[in-house]
N, C-alpha and C positions, 0 to 999 in steps of 0.2 A: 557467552549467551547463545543459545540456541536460536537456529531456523526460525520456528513456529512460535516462538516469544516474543524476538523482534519484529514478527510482522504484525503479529497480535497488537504488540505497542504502536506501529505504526496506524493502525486501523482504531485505535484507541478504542480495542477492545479490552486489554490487559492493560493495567497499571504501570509506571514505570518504574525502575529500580531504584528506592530514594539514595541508596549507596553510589549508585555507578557516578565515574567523574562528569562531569557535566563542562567543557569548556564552550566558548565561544564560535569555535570553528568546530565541532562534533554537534551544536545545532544546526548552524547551516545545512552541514552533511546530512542530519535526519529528515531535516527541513525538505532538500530537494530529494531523498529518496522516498520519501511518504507522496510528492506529489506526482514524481516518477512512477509511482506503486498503484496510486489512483488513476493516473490517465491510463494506463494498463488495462486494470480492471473496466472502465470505461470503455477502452475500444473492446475488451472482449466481450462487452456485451453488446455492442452496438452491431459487432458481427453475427454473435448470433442471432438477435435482431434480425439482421438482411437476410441472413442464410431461413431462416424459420418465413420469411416471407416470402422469398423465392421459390420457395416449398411448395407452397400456395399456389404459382400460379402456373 
C-alpha cells in the first residue's frame, strides 16, 4: 500500500480496502497512528498560528 493512500485512509479521506486483513492488533496499530497523524497536523498548525502572529507584531 502506498504513502499517500494510507494517510488518505487515515484522514478518512479515501475508503478502506475491503480486501486488506483486518486483525485485532493492525486496529490498534491504525488506531494510534491516525491519532499520532492528528496531533501532528494540530501542532503544525498551531505554530503557524504563533509564527503568523509574531509577524504582527
Amino acid at each position: 500500500m502506498g504513502f499517500w493512500r494510507q494517510l488518505a485512509e487515515y484522514l478518512y479521506i479515501k475508503k478502506k480496502d475491503p480486501n486488506a486483513p483486518r486483525t485485532q492488533w493492525m486496529k490498534y496499530m491504525h488506531g494510534i497512528n491516525r491519532l499520532s497523524l492528528i496531533m501532528f497536523l494540530i501542532a503544525i498548525i498551531i505554530i503557524i498560528v504563533k509564527l503568523v502572529i509574531l509577524k504582527r507584531h
